[in-house]
LOBADREN-87936 format. One record per residue: residue in one letter; x, y, z of N, C-alpha, C in turn. Coordinates in Angstrom, 3 decimals. Layout:
BEGIN
r,n_px,n_py,n_pz,ca_px,ca_py,ca_pz,c_px,c_py,c_pz
A,X,Y,Z,X,Y,Z,X,Y,Z $
...
***
This chain:
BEGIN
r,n_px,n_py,n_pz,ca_px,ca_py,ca_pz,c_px,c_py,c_pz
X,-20.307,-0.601,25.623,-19.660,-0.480,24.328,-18.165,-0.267,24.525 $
X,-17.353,-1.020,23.890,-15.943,-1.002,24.068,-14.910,-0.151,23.259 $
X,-14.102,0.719,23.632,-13.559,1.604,22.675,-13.423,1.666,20.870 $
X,-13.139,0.320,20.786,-12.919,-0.496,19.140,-14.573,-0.070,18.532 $
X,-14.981,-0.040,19.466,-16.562,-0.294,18.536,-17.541,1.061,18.080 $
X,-18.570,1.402,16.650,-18.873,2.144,16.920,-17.756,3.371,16.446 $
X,-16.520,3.244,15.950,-15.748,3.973,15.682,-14.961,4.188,13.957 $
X,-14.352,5.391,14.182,-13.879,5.105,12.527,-13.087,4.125,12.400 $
X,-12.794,3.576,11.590,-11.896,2.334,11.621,-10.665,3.375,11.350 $
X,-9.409,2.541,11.714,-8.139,3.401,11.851,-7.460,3.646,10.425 $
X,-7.146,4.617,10.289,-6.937,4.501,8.526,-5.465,4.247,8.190 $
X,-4.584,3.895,8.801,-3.680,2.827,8.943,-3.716,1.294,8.581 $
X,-5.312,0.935,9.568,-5.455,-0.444,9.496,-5.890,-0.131,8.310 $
X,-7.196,0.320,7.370,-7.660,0.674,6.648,-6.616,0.488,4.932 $
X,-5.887,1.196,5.066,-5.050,1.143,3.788,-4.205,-0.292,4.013 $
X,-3.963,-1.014,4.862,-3.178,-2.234,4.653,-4.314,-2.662,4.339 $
X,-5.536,-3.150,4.843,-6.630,-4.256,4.211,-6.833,-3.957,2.688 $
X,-6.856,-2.913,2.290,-7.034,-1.994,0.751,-5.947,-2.828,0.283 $
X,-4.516,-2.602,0.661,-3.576,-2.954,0.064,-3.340,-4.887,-0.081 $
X,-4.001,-5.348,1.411,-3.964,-7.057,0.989,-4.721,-7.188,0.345 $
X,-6.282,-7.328,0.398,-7.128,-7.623,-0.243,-7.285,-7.830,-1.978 $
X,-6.313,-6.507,-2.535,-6.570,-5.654,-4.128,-5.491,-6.942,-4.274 $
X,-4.359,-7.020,-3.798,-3.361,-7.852,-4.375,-3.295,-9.051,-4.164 $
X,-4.283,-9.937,-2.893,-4.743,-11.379,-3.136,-6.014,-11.870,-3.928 $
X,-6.605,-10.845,-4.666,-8.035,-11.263,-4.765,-7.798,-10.991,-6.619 $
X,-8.942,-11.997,-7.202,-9.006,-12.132,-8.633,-10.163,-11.851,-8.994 $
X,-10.134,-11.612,-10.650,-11.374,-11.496,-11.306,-12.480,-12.456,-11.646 $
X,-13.433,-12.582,-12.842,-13.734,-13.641,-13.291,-13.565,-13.627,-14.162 $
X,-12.653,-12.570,-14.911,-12.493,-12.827,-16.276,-13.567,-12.454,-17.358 $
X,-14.231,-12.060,-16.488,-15.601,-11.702,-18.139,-14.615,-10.137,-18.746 $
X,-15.419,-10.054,-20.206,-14.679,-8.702,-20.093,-16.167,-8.264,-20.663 $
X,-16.073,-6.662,-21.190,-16.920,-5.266,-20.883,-17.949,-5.947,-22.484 $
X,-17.153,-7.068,-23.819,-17.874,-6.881,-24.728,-18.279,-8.351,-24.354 $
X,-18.521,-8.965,-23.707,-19.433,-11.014,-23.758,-19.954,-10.484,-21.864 $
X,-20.709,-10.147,-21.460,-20.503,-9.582,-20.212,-21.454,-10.544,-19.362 $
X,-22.319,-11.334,-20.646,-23.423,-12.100,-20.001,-24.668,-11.201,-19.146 $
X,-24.571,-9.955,-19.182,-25.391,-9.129,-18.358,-24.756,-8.713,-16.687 $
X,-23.743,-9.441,-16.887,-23.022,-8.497,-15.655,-22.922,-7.041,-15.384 $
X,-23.491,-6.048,-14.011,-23.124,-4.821,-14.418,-21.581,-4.809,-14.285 $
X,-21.401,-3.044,-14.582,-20.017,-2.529,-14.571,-19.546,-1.512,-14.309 $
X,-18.532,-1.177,-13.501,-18.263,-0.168,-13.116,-18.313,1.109,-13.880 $
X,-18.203,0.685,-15.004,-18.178,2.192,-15.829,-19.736,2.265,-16.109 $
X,-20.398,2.213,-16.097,-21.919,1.853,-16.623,-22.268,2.431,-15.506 $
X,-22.137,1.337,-13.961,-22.326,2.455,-12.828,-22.198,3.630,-12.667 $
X,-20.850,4.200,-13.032,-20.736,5.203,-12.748,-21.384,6.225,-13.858 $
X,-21.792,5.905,-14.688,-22.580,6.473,-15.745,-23.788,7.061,-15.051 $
X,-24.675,5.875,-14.788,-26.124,5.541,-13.867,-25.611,7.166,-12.946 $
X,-24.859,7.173,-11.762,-24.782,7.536,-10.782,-25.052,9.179,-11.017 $
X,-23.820,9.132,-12.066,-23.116,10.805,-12.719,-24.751,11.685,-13.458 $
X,-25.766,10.376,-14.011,-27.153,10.867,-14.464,-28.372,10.802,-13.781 $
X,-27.913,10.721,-12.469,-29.124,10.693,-11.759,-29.373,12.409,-10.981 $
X,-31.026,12.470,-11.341,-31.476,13.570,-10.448,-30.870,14.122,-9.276 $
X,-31.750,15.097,-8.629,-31.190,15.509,-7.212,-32.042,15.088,-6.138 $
X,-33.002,14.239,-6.988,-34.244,13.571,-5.885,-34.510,11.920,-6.537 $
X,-33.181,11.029,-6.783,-33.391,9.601,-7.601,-34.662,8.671,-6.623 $
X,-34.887,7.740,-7.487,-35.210,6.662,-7.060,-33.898,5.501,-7.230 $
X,-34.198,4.555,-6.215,-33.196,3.986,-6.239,-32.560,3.203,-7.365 $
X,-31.799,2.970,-8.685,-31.340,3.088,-9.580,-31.357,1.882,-9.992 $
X,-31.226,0.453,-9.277,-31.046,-0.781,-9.786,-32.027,-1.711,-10.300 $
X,-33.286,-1.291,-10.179,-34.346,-2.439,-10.284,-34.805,-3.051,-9.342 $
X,-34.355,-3.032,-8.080,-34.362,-3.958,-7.159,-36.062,-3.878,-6.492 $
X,-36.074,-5.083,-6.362,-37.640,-5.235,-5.702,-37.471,-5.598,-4.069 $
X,-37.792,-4.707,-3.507,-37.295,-5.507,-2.076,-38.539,-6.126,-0.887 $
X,-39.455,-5.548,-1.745,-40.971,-6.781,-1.384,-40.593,-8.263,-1.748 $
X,-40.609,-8.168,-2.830,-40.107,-9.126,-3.447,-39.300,-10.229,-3.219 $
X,-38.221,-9.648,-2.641,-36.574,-10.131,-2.193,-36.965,-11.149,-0.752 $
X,-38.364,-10.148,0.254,-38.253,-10.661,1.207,-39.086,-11.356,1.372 $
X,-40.120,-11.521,0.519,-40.877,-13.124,0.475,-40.039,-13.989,-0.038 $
X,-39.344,-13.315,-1.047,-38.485,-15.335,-1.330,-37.687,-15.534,-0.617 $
X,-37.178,-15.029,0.532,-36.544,-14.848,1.515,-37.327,-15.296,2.910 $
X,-38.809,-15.533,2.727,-39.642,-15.695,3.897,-40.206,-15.020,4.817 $
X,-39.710,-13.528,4.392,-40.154,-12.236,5.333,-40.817,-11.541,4.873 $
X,-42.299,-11.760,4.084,-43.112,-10.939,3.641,-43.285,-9.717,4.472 $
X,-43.210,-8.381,4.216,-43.745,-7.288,4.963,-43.767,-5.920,3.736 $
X,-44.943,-5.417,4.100,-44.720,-3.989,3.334,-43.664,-3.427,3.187 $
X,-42.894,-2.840,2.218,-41.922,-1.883,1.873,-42.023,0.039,1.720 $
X,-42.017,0.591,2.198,-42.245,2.080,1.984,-40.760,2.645,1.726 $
X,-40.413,3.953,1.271,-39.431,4.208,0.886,-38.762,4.973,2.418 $
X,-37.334,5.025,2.962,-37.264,5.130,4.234,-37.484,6.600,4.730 $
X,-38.282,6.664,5.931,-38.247,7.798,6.195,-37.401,8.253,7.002 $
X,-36.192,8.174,7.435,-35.542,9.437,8.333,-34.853,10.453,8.018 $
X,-33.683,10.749,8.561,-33.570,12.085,8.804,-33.061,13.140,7.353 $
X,-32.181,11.650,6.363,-31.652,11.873,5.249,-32.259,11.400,4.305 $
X,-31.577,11.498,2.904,-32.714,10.995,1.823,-32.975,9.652,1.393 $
X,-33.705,9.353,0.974,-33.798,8.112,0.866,-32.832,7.311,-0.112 $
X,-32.731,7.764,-1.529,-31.223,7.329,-1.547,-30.088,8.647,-2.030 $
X,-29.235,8.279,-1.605,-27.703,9.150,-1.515,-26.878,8.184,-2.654 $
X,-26.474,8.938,-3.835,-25.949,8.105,-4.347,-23.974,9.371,-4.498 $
X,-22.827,8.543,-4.865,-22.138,9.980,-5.381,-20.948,8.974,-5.733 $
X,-20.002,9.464,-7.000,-18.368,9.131,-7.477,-17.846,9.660,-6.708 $
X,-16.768,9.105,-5.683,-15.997,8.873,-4.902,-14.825,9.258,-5.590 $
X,-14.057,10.032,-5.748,-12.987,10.753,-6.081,-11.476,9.733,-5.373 $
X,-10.348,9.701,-6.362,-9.475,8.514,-5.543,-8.916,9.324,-4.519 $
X,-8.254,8.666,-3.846,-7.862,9.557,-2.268,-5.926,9.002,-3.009 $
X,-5.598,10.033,-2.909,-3.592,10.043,-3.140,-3.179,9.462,-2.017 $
X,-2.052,8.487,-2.619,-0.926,7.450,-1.379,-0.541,8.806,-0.652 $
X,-0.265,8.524,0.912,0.397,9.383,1.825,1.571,8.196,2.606 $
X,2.194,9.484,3.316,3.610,8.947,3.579,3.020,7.885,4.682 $
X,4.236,7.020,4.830,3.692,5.756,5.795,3.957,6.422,6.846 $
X,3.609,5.962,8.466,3.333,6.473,9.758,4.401,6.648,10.531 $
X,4.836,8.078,11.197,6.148,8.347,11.582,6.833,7.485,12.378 $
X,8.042,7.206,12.157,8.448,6.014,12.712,8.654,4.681,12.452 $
X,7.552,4.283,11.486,7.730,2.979,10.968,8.819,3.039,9.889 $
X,9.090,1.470,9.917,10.073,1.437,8.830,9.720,0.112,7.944 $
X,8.923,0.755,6.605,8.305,-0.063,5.596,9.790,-0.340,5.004 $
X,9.033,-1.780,3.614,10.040,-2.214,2.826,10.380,-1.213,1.612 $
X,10.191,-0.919,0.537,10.311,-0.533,-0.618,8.911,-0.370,-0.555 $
X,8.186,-1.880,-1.064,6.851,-1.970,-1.852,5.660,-1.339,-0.861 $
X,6.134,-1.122,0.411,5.099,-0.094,1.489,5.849,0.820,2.113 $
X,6.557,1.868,1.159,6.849,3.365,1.758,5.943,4.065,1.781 $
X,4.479,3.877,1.653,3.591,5.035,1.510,2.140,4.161,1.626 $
X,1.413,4.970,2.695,0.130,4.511,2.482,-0.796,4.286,1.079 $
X,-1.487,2.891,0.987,-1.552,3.003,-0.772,-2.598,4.148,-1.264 $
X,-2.417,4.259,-2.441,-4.012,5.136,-2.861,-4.747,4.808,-2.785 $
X,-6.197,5.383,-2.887,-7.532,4.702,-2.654,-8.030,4.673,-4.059 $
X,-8.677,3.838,-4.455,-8.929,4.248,-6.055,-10.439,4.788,-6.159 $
X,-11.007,5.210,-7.161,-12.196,5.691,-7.611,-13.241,5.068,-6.693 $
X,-14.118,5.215,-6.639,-15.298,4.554,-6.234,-16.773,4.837,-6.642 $
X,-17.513,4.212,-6.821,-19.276,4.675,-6.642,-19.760,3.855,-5.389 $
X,-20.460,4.386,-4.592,-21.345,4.214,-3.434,-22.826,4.888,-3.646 $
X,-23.696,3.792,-3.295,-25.508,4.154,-3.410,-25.806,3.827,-2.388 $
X,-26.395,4.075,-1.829,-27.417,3.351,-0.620,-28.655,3.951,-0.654 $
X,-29.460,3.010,-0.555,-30.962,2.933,-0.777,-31.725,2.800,0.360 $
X,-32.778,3.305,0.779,-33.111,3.289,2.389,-34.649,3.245,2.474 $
X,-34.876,2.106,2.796,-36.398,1.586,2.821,-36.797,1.438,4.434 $
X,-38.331,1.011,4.793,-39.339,0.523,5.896,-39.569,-0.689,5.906 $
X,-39.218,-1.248,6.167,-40.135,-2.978,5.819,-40.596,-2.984,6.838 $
X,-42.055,-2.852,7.157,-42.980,-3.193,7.858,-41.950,-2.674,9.435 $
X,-42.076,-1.666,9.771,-41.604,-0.679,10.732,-39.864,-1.175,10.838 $
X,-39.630,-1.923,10.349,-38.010,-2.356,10.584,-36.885,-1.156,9.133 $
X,-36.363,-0.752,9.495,-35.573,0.164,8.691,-34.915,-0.842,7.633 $
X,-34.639,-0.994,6.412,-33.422,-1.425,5.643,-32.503,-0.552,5.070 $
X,-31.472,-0.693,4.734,-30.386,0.037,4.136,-29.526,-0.909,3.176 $
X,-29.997,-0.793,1.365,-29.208,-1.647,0.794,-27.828,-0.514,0.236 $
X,-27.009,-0.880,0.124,-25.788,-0.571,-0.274,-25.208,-1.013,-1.200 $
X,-24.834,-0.349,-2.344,-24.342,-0.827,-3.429,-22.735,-0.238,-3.801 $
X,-21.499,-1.005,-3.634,-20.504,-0.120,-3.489,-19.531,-0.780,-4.961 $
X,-18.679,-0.075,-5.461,-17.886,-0.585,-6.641,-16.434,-0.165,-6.954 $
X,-15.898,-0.649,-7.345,-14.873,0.247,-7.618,-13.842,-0.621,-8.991 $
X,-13.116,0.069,-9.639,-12.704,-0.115,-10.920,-11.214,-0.820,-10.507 $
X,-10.961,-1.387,-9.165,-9.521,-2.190,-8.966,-10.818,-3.463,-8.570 $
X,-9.822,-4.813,-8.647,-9.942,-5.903,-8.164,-10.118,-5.913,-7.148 $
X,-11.098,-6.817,-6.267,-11.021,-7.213,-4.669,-11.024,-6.138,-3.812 $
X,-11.979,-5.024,-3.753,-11.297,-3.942,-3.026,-13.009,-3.336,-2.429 $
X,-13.822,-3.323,-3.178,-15.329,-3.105,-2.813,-15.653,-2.926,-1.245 $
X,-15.707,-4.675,-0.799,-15.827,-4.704,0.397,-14.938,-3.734,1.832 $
X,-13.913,-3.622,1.655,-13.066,-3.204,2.034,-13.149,-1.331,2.075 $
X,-13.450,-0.940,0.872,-13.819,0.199,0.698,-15.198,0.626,2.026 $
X,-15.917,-0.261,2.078,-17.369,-0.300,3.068,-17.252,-0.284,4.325 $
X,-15.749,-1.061,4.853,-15.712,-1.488,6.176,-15.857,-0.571,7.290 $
X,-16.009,0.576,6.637,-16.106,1.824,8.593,-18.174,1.884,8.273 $
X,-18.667,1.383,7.490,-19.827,1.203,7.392,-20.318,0.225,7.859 $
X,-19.535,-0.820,7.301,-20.173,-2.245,8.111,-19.646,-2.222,9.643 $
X,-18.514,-1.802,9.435,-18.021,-1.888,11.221,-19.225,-0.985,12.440 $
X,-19.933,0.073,11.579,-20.726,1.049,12.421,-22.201,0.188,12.312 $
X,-22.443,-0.475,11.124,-23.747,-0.893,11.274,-23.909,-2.333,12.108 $
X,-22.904,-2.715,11.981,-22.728,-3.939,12.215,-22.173,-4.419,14.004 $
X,-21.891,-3.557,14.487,-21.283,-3.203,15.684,-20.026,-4.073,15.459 $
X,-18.858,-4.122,15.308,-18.291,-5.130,14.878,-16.753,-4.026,15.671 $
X,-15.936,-5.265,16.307,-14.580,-4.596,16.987,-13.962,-4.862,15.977 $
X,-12.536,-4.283,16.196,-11.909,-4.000,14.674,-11.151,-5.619,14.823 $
X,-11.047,-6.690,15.720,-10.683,-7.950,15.060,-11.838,-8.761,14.085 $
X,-13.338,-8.179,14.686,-13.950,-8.706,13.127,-14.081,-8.161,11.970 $
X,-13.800,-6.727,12.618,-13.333,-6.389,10.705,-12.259,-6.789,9.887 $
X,-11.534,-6.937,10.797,-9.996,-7.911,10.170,-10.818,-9.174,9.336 $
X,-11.207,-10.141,10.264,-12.415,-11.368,9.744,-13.250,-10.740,8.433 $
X,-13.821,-9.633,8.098,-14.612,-9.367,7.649,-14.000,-9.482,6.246 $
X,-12.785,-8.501,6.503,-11.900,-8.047,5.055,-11.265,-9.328,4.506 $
X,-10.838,-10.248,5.341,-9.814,-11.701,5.275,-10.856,-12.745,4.980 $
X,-12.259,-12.652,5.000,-13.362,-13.821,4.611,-14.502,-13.797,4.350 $
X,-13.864,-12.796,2.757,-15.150,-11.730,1.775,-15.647,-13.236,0.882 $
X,-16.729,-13.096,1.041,-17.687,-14.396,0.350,-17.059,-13.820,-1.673 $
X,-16.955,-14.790,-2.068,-16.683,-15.041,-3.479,-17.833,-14.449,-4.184 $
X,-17.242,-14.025,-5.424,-18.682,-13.290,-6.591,-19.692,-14.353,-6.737 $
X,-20.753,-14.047,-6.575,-22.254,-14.438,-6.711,-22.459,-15.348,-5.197 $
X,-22.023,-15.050,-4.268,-22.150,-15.680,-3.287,-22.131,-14.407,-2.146 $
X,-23.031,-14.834,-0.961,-22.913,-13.978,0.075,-23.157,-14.006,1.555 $
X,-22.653,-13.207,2.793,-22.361,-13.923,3.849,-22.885,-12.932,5.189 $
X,-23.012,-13.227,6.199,-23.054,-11.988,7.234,-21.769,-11.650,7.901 $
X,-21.425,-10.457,7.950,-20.583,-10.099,9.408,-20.567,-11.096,10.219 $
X,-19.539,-10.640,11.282,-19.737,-11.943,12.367,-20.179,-10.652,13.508 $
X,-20.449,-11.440,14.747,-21.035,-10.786,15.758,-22.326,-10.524,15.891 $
X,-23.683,-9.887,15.609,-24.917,-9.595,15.524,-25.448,-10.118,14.470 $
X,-25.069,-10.332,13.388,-25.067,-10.701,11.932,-25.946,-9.963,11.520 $
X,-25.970,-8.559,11.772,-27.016,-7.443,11.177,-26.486,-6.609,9.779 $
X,-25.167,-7.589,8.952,-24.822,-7.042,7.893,-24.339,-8.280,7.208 $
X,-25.292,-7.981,6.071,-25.026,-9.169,4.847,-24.445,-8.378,3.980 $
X,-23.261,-9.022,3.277,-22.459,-8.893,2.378,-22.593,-9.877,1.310 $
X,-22.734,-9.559,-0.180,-22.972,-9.960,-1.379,-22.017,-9.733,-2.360 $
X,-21.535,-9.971,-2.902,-20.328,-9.681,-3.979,-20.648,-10.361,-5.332 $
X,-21.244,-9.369,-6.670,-21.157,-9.568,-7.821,-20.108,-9.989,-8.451 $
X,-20.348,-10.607,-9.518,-19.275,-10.609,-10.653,-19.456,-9.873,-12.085 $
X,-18.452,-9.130,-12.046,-18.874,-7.547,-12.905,-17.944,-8.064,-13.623 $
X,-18.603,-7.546,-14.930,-18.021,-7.197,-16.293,-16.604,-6.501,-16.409 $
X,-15.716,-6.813,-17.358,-14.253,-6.591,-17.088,-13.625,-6.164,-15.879 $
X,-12.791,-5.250,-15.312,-11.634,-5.623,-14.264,-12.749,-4.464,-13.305 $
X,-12.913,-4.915,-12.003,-13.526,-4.146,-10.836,-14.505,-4.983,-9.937 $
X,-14.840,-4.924,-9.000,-15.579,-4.991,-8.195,-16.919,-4.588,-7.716 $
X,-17.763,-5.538,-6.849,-19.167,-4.418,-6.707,-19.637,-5.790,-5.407 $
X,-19.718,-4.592,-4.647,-20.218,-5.381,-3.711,-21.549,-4.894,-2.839 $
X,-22.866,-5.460,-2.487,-23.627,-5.581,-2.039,-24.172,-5.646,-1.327 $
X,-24.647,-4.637,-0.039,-24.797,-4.480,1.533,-26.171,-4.210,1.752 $
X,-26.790,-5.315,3.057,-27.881,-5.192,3.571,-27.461,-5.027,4.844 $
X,-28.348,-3.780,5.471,-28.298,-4.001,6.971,-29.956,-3.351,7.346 $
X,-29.673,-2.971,8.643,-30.983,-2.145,9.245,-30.189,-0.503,9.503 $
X,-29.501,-0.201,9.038,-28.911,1.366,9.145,-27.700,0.976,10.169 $
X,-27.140,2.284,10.064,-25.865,2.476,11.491,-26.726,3.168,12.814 $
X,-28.178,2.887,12.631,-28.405,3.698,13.673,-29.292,2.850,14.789 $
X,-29.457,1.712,14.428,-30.014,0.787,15.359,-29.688,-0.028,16.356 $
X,-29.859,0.439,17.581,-29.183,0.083,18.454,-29.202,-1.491,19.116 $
X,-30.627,-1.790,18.539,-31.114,-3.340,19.362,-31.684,-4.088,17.423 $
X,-30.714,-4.165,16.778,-31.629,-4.694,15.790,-32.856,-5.671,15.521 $
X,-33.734,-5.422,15.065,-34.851,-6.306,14.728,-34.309,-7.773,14.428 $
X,-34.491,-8.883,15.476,-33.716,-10.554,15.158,-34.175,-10.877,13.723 $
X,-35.448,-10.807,12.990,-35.782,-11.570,12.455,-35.714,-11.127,11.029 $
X,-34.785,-9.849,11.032,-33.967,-9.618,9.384,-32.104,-9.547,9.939 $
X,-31.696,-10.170,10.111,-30.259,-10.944,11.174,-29.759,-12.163,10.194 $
X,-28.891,-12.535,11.066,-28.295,-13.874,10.417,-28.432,-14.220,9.027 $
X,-28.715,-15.494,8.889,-29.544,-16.516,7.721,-30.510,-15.451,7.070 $
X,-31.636,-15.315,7.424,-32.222,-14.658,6.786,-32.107,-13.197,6.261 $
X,-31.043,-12.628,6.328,-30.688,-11.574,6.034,-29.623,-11.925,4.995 $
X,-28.828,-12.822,5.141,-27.985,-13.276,4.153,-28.838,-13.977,2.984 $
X,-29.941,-14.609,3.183,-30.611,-15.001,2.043,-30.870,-14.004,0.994 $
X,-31.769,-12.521,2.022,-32.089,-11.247,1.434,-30.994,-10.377,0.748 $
X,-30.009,-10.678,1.283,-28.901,-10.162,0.220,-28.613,-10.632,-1.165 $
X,-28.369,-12.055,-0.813,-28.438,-13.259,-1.932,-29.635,-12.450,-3.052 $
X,-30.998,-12.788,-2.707,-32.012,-12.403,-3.580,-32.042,-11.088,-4.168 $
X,-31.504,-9.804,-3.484,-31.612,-8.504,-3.895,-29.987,-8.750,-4.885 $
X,-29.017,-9.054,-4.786,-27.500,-9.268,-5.754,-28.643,-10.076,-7.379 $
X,-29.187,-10.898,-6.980,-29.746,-11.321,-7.893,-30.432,-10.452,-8.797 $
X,-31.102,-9.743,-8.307,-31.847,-8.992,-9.182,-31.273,-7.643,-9.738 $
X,-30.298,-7.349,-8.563,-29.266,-6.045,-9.685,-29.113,-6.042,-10.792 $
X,-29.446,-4.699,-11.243,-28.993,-5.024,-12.715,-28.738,-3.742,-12.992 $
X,-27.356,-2.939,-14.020,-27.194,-1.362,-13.945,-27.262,-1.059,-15.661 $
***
């Protein structure tokens, strides 16, 4: 294992991807009253703020379901390890800090940017002895979801920090979805939500698997993302 890997991502690199990403990336334009059934960040965070201290996982999602139309029929049980099965919580914004001693930003980057609001869920199932971990992440700026995830995908995903660069720089478009590069043990999904925000959509096998199971990987794990984005609904 090589130093890059397996690690927090640097929160330097971290706030520039925050900062490209939010300011190259667009909406779709729906707004909060024609929404077509898109969820939404505020709705999410509604869901999140009213859930128990022992939820079930909040979206509807069928993930038996997901993985036969996906081709991977196997039992589903709810996950058993060490934490709960799902963890859901509002993410509080994190305040701009000064840029890094020494450097010398322009104007428009004197200060590391802010982080904005967030909701994060993750849901933690068995499929037939293989662990899943779906992830549901959002946030109320443009283009920023994925990005918000990346010391998650970078840990689940084993991924050195030039594919997280890749990761943040070639986020699959709303209603479309893709794997990490390297192991391809993390599919990424990206909704298209109702007025201005983001929500993006994570399958893996946990951050804790060291030899992942091949045959929820690649393709077929990106399908299973595909099918579980489909069926979200908040």
């Amino acid at each position: 294992m090589t130093t890059d890997r397996k690690s927090a991502l640097a929160p330097v690199l971290l706030a520039g991807l925050l900062l490209g990403t939010a300011a190259c990336s667009s909406s779709d334009g729906a707004t909060a009253a024609a929404d077509g059934g898109k969820p939404s960040f505020a709705r999410l965070k509604s869901t999140v703020q009213g859930l128990g201290p022992d939820p079930s996982c909040p979206f509807g999602l069928d993930l038996a379901g997901a993985l036969k139309a996906a081709g991977m029929e196997r039992p589903v049980t709810p996950g058993t390890g060490t934490g709960r099965p799902v963890r859901a919580e509002v993410v509080p914004p994190g305040k701009a800090l000064p840029g890094p001693t020494g450097s010398t930003p322009g104007p428009a980057r004197a200060t590391l940017p802010a982080r904005p609001e967030s909701v994060q869920v993750w849901c933690s199932y068995n499929a037939g002895g293989t662990p899943v971990e779906i992830g549901v992440v959002a946030a109320p700026a443009e283009g920023i979801a994925v990005n918000l995830a990346l010391p998650y995908i970078q840990q689940a995903g084993d991924l050195t920090t030039e594919q997280v660069v890749t990761v943040s720089a070639e986020q699959p478009a709303p209603g479309l979805a893709k794997t990490a590069p390297g192991r391809g043990s993390v599919a990424i999904a990206r909704l298209a939500v109702a007025g201005t925000g983001d929500l993006a959509l994570l399958v893996s096998q946990g951050t804790e698997a060291p030899s992942p199971d091949a045959a929820l990987t690649g393709e077929p794990l990106r399908t299973l993302a595909e099918k579980l984005a489909a069926q979200l609904h908040v």
